[in-house]
PAZAPA-4460 file (N, C-alpha, C; in steps of 0.05 Angstrom, whole numbers, plus 32768, in hexadecimal, padded with zeros to 4 digits):
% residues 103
    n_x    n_y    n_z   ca_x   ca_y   ca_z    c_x    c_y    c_z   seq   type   mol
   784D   7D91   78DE   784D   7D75   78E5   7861   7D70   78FB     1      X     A
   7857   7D59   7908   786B   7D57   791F   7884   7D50   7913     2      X     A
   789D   7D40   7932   78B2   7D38   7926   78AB   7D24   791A     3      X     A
   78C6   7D11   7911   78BE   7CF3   790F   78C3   7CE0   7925     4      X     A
   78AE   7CD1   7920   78B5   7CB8   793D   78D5   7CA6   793B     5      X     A
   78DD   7CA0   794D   78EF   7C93   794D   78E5   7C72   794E     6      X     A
   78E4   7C61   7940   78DC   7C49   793D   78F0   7C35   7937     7      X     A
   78F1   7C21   794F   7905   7C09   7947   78F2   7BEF   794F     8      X     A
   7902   7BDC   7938   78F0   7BBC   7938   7906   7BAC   7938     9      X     A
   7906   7B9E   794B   7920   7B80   794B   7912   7B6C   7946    10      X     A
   791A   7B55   793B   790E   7B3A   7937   7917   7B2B   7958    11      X     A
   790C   7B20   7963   7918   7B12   7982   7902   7AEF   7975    12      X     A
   7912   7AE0   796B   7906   7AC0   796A   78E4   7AC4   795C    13      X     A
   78E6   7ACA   7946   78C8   7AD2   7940   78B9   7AE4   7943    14      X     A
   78BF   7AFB   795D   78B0   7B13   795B   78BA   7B2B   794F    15      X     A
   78B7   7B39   7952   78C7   7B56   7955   78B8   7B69   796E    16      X     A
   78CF   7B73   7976   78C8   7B7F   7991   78D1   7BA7   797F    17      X     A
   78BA   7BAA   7987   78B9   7BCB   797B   78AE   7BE0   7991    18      X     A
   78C4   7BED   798B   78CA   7C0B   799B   78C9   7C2D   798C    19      X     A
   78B0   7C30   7999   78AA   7C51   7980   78B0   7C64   79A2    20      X     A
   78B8   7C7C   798E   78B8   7C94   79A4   78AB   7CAD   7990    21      X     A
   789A   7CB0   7995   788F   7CCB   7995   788C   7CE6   7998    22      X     A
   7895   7CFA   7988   78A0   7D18   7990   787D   7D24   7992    23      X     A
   7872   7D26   79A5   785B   7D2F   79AD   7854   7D42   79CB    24      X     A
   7854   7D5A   79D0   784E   7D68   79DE   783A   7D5D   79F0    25      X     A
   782A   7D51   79EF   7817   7D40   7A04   780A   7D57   7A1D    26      X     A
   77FB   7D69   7A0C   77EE   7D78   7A24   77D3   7D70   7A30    27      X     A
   77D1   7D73   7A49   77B9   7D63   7A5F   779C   7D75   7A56    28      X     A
   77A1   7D8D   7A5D   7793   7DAC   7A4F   778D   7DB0   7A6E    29      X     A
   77A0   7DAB   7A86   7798   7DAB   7A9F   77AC   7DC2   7AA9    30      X     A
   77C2   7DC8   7AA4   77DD   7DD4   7AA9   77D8   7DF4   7A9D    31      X     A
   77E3   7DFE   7AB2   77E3   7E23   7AAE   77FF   7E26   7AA2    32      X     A
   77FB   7E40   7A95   7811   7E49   7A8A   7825   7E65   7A98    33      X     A
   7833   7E6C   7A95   783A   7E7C   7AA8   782B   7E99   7AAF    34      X     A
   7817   7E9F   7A9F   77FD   7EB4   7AA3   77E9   7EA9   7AB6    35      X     A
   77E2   7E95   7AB7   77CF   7E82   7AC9   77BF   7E74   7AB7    36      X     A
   77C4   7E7C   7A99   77A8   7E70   7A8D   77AE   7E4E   7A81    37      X     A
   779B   7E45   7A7B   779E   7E25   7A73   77AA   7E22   7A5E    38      X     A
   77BC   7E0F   7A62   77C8   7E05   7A48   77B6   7DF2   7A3E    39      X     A
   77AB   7DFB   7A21   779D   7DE2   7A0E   779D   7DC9   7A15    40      X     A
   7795   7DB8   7A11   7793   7D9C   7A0C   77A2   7D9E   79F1    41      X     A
   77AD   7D83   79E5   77BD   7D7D   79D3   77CA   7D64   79D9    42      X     A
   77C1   7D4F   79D3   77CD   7D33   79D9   77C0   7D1E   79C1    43      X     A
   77D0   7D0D   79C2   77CD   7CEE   79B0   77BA   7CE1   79BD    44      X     A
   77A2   7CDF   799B   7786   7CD0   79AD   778A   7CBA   79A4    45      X     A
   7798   7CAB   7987   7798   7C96   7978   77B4   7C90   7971    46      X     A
   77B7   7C77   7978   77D5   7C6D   796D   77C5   7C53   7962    47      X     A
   77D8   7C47   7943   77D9   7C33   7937   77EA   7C2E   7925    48      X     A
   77F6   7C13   7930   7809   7C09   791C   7809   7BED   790E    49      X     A
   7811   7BF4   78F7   780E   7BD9   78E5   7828   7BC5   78E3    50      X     A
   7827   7BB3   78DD   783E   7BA4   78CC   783B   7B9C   78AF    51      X     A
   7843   7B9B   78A3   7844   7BA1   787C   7827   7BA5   787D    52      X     A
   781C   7BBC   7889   7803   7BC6   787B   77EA   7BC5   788A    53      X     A
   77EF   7BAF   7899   77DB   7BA0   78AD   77E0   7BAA   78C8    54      X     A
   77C1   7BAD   78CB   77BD   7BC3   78EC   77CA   7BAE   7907    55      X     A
   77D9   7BA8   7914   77DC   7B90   7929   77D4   7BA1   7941    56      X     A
   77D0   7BC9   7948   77D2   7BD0   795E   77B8   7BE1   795E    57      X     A
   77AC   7BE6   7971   779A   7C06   796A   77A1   7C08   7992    58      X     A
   77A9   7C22   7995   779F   7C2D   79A9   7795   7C4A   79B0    59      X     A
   777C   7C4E   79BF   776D   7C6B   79C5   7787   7C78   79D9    60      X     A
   778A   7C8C   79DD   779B   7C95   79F7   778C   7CAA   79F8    61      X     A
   778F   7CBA   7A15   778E   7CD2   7A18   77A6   7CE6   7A23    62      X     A
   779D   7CFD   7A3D   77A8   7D12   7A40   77BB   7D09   7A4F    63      X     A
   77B8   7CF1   7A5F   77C5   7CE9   7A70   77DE   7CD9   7A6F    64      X     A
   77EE   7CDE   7A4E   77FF   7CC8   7A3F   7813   7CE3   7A49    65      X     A
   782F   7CD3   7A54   7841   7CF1   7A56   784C   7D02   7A35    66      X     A
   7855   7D14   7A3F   785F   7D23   7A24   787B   7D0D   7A18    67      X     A
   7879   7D0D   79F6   7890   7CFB   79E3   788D   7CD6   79EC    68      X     A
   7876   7CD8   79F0   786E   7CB7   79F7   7880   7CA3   79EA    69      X     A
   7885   7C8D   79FE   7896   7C74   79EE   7880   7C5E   79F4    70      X     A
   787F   7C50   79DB   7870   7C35   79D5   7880   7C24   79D3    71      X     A
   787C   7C09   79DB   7887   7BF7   79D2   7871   7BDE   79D0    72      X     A
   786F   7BCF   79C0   7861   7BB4   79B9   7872   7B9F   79A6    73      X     A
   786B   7B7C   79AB   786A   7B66   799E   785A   7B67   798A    74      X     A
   7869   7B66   796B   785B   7B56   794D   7869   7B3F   7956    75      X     A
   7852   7B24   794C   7852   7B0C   7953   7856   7B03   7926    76      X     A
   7869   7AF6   7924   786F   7AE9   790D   787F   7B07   78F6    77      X     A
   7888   7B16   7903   789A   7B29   78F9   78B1   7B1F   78F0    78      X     A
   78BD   7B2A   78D0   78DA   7B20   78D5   78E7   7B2F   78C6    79      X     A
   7905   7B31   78C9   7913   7B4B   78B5   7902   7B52   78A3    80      X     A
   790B   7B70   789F   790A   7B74   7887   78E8   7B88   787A    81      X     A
   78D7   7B77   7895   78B8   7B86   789E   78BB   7B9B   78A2    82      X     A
   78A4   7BAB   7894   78A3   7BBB   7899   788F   7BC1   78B1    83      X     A
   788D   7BD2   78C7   7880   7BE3   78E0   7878   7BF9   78DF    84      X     A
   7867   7C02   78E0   7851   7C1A   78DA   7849   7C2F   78F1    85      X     A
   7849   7C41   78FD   783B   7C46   7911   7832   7C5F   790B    86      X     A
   781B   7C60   790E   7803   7C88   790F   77FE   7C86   7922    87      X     A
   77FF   7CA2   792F   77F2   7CB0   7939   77D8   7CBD   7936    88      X     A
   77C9   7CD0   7947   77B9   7CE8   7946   77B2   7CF4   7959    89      X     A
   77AF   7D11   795A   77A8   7D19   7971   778C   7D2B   7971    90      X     A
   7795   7D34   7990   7773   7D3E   798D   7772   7D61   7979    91      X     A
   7788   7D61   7974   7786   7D7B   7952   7779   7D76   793D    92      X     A
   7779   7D63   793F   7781   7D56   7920   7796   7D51   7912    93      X     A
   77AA   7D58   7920   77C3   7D51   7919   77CA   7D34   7913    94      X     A
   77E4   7D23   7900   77E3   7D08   78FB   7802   7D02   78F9    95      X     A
   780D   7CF2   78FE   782A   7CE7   78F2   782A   7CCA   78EA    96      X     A
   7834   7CCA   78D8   7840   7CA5   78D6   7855   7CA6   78C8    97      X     A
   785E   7C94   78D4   7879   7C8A   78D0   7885   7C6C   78CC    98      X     A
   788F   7C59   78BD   7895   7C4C   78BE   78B0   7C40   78C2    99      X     A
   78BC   7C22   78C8   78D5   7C1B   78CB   78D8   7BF9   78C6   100      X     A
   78F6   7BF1   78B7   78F6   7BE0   78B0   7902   7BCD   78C7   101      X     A
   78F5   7BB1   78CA   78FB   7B9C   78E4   7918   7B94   78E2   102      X     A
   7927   7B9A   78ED   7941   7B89   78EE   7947   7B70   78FC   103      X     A
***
């Protein structure tokens, strides 16, 4: 399994403004390796994150997201104490989630 994401949520006047980072290798499957041959594809096709439970985000990505991606998005009516959710998946089948509490 991968690392864990690094995930922070501030309350700013009603929202929370949330910042994930991602330990993800992010390969294109376009790049040679030092023999000449292709490096795999291997990248994040699905990100989604919840607030106490509830989906507020979905996004598709592809090959073209750089490697250890940073997200950031607005929860609208967030407040201490919430909890923030975010999965992954990639094109392995590989999965992470991780959660963090709103301060």
């Amino acid at each position: 399994m991968a690392d864990p994401m690094r995930i922070r949520a501030q309350v700013t006047g009603g929202n929370a403004t949330v910042r994930v980072l991602m330990a993800h290798e992010m390969e294109t499957g376009q790049r040679r390796d030092a023999a000449g041959k292709l490096v795999p594809a291997w990248h994040i096709t699905e990100v989604t994150a919840t607030h106490n439970g509830k989906t507020v985000m979905t996004a598709e990505w592809g090959a073209g997201v750089a490697k250890n991606p940073f997200m950031q998005f607005t929860v609208k009516g967030a407040k201490a104490g919430d909890k923030v959710g975010v999965t992954w998946k990639d094109n392995r089948g590989e999965s992470r989630s991780d959660e963090a509490t709103v301060t």
